[in-house]
ROSE-4610 file (N, C-alpha, C; in Angstrom, 1 decimal, always signed):
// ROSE-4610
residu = [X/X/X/X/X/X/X/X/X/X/X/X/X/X/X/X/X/X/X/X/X/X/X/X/X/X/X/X/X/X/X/X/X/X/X/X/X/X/X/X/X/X/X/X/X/X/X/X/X/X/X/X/X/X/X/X/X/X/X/X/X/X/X/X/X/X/X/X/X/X/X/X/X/X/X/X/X/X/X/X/X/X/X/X/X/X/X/X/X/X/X/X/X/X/X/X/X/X/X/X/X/X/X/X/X/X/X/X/X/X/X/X/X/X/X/X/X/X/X/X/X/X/X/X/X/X/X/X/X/X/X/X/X/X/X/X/X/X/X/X/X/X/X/X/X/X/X/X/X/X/X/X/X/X/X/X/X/X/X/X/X/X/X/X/X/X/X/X/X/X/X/X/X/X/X/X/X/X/X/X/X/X/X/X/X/X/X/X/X/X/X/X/X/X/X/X/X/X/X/X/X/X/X/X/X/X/X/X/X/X/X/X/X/X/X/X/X/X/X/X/X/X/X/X/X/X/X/X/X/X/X/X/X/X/X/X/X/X/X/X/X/X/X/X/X/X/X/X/X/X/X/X/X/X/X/X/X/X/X/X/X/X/X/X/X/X/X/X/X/X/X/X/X/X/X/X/X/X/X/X/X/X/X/X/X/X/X/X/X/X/X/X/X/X/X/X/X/X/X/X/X/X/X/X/X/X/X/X/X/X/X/X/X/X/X/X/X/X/X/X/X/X/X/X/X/X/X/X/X/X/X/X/X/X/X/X/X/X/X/X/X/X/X/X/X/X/X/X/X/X/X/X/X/X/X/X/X/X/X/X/X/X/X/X/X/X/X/X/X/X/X/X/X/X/X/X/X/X/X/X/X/X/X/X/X/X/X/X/X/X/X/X/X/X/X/X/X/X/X/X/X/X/X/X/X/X/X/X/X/X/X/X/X/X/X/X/X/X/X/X/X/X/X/X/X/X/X/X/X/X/X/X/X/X/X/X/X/X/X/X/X/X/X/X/X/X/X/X/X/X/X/X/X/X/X/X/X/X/X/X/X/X/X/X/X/X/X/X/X/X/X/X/X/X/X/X/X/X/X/X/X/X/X/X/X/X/X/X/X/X/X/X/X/X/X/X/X/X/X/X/X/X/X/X/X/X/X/X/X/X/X/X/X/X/X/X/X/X/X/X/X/X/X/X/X/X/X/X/X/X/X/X/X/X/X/X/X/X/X/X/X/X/X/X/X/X/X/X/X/X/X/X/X/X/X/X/X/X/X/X/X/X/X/X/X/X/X/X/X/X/X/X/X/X/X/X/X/X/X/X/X/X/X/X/X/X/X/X/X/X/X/X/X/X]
num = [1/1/1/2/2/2/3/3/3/4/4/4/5/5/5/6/6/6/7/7/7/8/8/8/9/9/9/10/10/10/11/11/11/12/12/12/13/13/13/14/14/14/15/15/15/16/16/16/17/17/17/18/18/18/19/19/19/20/20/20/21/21/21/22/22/22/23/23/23/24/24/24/25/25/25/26/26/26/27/27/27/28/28/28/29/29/29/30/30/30/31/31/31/32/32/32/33/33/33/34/34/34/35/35/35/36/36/36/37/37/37/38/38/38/39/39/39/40/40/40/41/41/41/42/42/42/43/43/43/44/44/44/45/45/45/46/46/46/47/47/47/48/48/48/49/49/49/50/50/50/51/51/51/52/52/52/53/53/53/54/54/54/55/55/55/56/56/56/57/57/57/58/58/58/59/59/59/60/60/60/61/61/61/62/62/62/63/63/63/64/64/64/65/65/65/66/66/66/67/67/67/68/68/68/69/69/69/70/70/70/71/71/71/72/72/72/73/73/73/74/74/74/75/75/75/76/76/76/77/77/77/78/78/78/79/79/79/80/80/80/81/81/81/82/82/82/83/83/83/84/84/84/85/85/85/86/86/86/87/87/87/88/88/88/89/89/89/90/90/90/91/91/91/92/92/92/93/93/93/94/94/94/95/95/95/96/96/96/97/97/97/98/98/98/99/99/99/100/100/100/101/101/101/102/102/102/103/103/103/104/104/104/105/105/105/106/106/106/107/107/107/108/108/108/109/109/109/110/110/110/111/111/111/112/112/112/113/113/113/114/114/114/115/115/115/116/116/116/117/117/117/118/118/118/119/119/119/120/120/120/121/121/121/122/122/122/123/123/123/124/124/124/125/125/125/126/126/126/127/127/127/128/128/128/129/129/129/130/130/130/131/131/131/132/132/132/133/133/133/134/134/134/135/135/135/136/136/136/137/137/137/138/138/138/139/139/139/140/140/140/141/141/141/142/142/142/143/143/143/144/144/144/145/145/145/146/146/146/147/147/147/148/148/148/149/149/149/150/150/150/151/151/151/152/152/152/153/153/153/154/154/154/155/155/155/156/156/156/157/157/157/158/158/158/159/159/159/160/160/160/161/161/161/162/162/162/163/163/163/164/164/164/165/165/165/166/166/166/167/167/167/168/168/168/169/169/169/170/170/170/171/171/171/172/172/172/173/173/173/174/174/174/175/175/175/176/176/176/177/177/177/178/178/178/179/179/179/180/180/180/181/181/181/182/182/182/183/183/183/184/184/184/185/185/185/186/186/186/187/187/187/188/188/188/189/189/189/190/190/190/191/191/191/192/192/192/193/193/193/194/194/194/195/195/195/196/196/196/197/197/197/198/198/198]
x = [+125.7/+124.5/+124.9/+124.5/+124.7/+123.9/+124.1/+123.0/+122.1/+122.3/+120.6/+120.0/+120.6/+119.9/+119.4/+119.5/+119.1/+117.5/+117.8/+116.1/+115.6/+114.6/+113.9/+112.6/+112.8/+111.7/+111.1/+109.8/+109.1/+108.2/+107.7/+107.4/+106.3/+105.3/+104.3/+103.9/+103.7/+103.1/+102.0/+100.7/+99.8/+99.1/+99.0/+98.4/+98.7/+100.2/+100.5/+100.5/+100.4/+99.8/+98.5/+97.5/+96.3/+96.0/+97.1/+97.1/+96.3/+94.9/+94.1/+95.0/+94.9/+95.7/+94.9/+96.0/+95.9/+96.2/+95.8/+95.9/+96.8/+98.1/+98.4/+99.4/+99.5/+100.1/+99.5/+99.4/+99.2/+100.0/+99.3/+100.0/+101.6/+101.9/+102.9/+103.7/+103.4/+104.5/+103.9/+103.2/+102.3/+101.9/+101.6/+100.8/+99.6/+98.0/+96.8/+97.0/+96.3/+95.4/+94.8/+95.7/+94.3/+95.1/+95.8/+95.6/+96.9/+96.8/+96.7/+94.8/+94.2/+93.2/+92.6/+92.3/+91.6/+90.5/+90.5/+89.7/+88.4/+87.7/+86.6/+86.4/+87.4/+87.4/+87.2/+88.3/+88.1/+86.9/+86.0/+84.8/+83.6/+83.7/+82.5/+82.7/+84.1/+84.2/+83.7/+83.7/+83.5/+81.4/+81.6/+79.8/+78.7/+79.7/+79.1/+78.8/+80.2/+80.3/+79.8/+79.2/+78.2/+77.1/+76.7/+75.1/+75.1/+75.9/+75.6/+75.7/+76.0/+76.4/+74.8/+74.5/+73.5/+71.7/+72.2/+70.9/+71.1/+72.3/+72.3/+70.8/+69.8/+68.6/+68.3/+68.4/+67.2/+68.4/+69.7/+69.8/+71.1/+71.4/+72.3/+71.5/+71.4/+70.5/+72.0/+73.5/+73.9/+75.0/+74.8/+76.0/+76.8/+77.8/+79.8/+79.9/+78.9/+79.3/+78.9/+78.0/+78.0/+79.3/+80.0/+81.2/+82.5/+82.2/+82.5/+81.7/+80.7/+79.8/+80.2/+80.4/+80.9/+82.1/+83.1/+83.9/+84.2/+83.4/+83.7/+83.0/+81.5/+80.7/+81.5/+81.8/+82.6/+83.8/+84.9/+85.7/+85.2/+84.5/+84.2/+83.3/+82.8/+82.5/+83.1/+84.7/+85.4/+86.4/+86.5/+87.0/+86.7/+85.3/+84.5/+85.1/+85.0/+85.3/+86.2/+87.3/+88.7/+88.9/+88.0/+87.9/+87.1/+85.7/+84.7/+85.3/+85.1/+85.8/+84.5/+84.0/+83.1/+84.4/+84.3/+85.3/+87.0/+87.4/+88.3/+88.7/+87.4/+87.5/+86.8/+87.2/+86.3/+84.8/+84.0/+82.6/+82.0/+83.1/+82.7/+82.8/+84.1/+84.4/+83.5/+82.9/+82.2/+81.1/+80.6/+79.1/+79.2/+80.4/+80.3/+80.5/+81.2/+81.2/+80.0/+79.4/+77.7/+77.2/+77.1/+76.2/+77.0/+78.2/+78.3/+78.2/+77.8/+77.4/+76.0/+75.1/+73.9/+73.6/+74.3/+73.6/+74.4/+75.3/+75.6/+74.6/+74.5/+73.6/+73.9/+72.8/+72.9/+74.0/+73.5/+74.2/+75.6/+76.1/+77.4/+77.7/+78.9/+79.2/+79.8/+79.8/+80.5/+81.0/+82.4/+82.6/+81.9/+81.8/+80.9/+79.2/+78.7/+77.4/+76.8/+75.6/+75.1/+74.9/+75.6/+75.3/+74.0/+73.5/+72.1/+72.7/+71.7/+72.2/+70.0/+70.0/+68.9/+68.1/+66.7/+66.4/+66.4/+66.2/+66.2/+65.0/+64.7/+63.2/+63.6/+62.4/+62.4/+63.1/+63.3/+63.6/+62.9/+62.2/+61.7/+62.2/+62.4/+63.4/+62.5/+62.6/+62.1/+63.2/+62.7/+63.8/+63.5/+63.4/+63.3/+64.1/+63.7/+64.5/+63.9/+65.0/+64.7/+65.1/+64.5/+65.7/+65.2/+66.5/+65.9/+65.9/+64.8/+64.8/+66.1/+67.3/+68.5/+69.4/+69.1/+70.1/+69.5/+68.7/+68.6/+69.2/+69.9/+70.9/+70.2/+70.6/+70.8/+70.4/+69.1/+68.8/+69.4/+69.9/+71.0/+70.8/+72.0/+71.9/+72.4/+72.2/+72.5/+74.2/+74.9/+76.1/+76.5/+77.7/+77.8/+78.3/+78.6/+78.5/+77.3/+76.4/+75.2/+74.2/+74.9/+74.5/+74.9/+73.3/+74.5/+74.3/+75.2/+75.3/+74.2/+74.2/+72.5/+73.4/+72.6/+72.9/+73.2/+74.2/+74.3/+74.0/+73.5/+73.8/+74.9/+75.3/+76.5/+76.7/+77.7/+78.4/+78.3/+77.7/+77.4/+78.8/+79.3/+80.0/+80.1/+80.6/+80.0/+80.8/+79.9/+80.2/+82.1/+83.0/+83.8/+83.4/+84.4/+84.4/+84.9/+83.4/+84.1/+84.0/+85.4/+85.8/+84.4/+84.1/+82.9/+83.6/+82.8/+83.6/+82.8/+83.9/+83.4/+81.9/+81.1/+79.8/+79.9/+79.0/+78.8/+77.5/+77.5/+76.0/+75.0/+74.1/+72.8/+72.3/+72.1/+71.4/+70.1/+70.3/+68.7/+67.6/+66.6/+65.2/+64.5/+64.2/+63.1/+62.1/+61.3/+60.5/+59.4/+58.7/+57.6/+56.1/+55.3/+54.4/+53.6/+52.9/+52.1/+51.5/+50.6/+49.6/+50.6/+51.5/+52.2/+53.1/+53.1/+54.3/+54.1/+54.7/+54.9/+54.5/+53.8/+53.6/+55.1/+55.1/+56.1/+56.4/+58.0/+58.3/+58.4/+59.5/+59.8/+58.8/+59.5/+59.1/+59.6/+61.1/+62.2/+61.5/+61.5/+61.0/+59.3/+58.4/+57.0/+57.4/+58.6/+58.6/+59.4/+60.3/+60.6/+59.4/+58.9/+57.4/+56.5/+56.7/+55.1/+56.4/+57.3/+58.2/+58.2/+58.2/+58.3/+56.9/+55.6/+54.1/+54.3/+55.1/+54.8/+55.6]
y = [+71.0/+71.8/+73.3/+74.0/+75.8/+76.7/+77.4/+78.7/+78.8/+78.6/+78.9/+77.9/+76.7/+75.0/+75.1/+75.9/+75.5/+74.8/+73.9/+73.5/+74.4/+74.7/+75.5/+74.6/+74.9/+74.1/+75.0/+75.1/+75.9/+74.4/+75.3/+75.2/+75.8/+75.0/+75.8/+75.5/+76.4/+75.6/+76.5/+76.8/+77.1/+76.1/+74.9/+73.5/+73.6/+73.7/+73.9/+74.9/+75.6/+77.1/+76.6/+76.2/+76.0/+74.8/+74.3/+73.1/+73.2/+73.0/+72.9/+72.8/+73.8/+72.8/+72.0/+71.3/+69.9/+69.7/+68.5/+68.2/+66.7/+66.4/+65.2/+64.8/+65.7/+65.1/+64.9/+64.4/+64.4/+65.7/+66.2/+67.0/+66.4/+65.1/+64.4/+64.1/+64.5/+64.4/+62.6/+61.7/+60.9/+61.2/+60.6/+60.5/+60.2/+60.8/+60.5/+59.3/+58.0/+57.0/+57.8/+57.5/+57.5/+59.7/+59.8/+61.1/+61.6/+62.8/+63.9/+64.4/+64.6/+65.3/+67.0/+66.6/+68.6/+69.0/+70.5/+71.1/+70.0/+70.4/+69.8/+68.8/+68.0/+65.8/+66.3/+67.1/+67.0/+67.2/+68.5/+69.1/+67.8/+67.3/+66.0/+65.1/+64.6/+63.6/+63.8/+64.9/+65.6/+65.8/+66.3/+66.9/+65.4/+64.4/+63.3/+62.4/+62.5/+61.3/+62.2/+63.8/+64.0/+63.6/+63.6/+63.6/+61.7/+61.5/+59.6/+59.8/+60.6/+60.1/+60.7/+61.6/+62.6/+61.7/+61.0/+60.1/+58.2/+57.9/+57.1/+55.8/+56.3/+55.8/+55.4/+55.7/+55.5/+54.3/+54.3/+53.8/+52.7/+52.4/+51.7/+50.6/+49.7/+48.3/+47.0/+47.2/+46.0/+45.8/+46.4/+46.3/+46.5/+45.8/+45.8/+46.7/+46.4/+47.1/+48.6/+48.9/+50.5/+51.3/+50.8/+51.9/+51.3/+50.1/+50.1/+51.1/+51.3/+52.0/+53.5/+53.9/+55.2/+55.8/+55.1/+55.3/+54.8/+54.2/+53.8/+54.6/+55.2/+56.0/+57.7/+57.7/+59.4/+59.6/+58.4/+57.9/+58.0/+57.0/+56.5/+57.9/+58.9/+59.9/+61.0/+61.0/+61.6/+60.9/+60.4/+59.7/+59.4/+59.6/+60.2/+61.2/+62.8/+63.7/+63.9/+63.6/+63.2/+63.1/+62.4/+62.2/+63.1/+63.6/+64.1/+65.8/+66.0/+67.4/+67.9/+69.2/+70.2/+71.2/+71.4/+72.4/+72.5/+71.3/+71.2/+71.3/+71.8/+72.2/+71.0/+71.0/+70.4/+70.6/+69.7/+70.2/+71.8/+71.2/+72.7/+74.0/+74.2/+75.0/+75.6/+74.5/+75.0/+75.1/+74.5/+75.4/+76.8/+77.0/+77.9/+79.0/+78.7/+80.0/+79.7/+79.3/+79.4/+80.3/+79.5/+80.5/+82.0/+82.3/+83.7/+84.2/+83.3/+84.2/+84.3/+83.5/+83.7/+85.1/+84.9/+86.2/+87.0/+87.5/+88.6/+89.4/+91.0/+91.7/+91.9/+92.0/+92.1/+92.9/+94.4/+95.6/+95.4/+94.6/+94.2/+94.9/+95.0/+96.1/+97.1/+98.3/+99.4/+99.4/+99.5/+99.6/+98.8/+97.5/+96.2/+96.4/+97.1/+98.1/+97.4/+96.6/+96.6/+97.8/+97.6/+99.3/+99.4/+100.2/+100.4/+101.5/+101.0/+102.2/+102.5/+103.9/+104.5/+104.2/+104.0/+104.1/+105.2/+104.8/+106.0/+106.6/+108.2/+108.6/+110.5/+110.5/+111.5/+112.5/+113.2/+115.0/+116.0/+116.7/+118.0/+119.1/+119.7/+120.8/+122.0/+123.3/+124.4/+125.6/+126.0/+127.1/+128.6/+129.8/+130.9/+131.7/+132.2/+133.7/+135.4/+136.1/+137.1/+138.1/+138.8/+140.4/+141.1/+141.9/+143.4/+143.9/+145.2/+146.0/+146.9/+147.2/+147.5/+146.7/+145.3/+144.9/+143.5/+143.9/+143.5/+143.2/+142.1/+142.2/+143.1/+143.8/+144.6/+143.6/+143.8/+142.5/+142.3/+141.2/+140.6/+141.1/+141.9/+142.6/+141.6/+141.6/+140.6/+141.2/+139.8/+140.1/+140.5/+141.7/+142.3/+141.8/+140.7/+139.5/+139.5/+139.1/+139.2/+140.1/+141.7/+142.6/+142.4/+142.4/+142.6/+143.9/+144.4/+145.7/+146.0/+147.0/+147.6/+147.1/+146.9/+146.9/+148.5/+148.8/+150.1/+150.1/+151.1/+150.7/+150.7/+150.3/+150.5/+151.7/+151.7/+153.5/+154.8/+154.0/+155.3/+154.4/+156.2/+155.7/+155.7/+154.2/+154.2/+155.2/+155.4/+157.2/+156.2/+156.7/+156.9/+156.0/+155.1/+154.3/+155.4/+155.5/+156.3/+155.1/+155.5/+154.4/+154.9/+153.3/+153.7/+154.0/+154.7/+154.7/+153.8/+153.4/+152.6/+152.6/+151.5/+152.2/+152.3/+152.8/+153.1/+152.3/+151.2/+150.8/+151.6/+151.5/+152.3/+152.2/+153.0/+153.1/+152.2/+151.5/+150.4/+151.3/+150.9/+152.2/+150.8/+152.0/+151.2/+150.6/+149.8/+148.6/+149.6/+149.2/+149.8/+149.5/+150.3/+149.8/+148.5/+147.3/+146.5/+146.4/+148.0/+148.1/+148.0/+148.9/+149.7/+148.2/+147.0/+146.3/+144.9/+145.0/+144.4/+143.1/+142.1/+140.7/+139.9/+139.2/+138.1/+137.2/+137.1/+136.4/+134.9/+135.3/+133.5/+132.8/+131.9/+131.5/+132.0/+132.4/+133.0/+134.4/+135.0/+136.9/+136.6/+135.6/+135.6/+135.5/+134.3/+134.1/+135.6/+135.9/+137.4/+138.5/+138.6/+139.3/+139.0/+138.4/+137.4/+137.9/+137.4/+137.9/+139.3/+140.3/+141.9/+142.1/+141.6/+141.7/+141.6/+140.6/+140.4/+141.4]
z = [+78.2/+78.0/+78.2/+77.2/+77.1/+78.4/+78.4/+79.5/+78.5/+77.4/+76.7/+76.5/+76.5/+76.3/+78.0/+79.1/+80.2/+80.8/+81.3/+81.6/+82.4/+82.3/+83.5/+84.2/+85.3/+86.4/+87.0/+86.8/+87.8/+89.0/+90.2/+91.4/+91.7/+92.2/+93.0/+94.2/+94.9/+96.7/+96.8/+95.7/+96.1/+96.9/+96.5/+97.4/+98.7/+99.1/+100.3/+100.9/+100.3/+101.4/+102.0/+101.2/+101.4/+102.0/+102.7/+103.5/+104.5/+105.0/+106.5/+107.5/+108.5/+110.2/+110.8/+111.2/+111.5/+112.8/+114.2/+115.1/+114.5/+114.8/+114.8/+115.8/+116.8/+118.5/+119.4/+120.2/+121.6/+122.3/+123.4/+124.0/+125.0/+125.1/+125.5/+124.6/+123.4/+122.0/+121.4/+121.8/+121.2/+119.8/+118.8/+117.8/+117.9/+117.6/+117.5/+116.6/+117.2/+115.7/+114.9/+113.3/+112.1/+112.2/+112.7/+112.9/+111.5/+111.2/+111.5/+111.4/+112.4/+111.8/+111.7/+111.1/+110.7/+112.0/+111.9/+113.0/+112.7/+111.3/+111.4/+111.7/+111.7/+111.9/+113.5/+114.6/+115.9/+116.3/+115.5/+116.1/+115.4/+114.7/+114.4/+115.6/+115.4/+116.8/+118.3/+118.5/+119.7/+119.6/+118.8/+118.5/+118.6/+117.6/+117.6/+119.1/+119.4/+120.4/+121.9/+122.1/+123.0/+123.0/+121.4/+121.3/+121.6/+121.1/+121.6/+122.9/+123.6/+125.1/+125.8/+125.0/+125.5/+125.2/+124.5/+123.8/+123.7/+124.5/+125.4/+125.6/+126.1/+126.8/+125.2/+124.2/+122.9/+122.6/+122.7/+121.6/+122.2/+123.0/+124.4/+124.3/+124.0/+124.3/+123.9/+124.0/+123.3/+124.1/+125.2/+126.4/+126.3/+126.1/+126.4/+125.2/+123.9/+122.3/+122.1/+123.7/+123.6/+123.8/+124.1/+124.4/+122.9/+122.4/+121.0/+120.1/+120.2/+119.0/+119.2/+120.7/+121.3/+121.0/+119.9/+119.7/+118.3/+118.0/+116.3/+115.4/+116.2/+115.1/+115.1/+115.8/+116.0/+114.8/+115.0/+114.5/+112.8/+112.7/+111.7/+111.0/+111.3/+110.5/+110.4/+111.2/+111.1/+110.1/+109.6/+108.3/+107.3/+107.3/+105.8/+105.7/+106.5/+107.0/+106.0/+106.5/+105.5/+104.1/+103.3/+102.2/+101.1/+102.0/+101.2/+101.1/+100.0/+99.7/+98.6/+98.8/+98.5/+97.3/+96.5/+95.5/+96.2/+96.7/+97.5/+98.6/+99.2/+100.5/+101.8/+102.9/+103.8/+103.7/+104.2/+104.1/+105.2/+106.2/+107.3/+106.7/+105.9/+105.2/+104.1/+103.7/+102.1/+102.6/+103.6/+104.4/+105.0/+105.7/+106.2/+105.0/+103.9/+102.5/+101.9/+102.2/+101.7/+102.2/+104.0/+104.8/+104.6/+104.0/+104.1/+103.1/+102.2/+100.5/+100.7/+100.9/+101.0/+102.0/+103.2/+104.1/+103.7/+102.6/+102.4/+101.2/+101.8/+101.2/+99.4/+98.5/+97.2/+97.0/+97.6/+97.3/+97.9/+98.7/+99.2/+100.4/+101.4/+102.4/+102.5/+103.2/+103.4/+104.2/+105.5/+106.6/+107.6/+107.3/+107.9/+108.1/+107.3/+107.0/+105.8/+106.1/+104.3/+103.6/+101.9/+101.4/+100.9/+100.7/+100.7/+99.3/+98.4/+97.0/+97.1/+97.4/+97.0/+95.4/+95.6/+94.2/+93.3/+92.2/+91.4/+91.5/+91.6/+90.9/+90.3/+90.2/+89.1/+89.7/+89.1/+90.1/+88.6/+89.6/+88.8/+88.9/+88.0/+88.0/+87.2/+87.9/+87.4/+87.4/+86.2/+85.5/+85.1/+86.1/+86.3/+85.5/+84.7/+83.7/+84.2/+84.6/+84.8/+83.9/+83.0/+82.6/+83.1/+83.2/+83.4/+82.5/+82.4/+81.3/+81.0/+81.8/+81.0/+80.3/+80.8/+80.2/+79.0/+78.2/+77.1/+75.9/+75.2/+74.4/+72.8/+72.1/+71.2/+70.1/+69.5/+68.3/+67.4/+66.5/+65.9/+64.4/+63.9/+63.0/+61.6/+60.5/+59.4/+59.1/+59.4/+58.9/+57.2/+57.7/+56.4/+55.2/+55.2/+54.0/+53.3/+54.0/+53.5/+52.9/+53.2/+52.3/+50.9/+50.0/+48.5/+47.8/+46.9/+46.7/+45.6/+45.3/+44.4/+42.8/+42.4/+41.0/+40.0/+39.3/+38.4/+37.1/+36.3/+35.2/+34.7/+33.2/+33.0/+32.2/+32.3/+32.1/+32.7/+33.9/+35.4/+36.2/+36.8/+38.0/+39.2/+39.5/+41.5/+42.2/+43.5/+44.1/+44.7/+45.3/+45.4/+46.9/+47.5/+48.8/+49.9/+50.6/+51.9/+53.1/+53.5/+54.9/+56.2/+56.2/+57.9/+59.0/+59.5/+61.0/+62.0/+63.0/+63.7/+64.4/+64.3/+64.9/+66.1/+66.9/+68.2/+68.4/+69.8/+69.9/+70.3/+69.8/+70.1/+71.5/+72.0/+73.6/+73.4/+74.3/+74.2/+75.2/+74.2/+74.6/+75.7/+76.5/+77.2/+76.5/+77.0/+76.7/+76.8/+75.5/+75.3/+76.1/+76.4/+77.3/+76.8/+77.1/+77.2/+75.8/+75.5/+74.7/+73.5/+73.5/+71.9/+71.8/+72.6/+72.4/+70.8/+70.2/+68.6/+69.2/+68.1/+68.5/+68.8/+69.7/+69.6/+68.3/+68.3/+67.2/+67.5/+68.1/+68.7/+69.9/+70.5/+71.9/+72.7/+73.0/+73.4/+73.8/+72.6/+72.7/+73.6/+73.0/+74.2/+75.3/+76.1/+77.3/+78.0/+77.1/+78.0/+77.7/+77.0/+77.3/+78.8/+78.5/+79.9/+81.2/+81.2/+82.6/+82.9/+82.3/+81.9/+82.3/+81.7/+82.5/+84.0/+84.6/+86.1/+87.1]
């Protein structure tokens, strides 16, 4: 076989990464019966086999077979335990990622803090124009494209092109008093009127 005919094998140990720990010694190097078992198999066995010890009086009527039943029912629901799997997971496991999806906040957390996102509301906004009477911009004069030239008759001659000289802008005149002042054109030219009143 060539290096290019090569087989290739891939490997995965996500499964075993995500292997539960497990109890399967005795602290004397012993093996548990039925063992390896998972945290959660230890903590049912244990949870179970107090509350039987703790409720005893209700339910102890068969003599010699109470301390069989004291050890077979712990057992024995720790071995369902074993089997029953929630999205792969132990059932301790898949209740406990409940209970932490459920009591986690909609808005999610910030620094171990529910975040709290503010609602939206309006904002009103007001918008102040001031001029001053010097500094008024100079009204917009028709660009000189747009001039068109006089009509002549024919067989008269046009006067001779004298070069313009640069203009100079016109000194802006104070604002006329209240009474002498021209109607407004726009909206623009009324609202700087009405500001100039106050």
């Amino acid at each position: 076989m060539s290096a290019s005919e090569e087989e290739l094998i891939g490997h995965s140990y996500t499964r075993a990464r995500k292997h539960p720990l497990v109890i399967g010694k005795l602290p004397g190097a012993g093996r548990l019966p039925g063992g390896p078992y998972t945290i959660t198999q230890v903590m049912t066995m244990v949870c179970s086999f107090g509350l039987l010890v703790l409720t005893r009086d209700l339910w102890a009527r068969f003599g010699a077979m109470n301390f069989v039943l004291m050890v077979l029912v712990p057992w024995g629901l720790a071995w369902v335990l074993r089997y029953a799997r929630l999205d792969g997971r132990d059932p301790a496991r898949a209740l406990r990622s409940l209970f932490i999806y459920s009591s986690t906040p909609a808005q999610g957390r910030l620094a171990g803090k529910p975040q709290r996102v503010a609602r939206p509301r309006l904002a009103s906004v007001t918008c102040t124009v001031r001029v001053r009477p010097g500094e008024r911009p100079a009204p917009a004069t028709a660009p000189a494209s747009a001039v068109q030239p006089a009509l002549t008759p024919v067989g008269k001659a046009l006067p001779a092109a004298v070069p313009e000289s640069p203009r100079k802008p016109r000194p802006v005149a104070a604002p006329p008093s209240a009474a002498g002042r021209p109607e407004p054109k726009t909206g623009l030219q009324a609202l700087l009127a009405s500001l100039d009143e106050h």
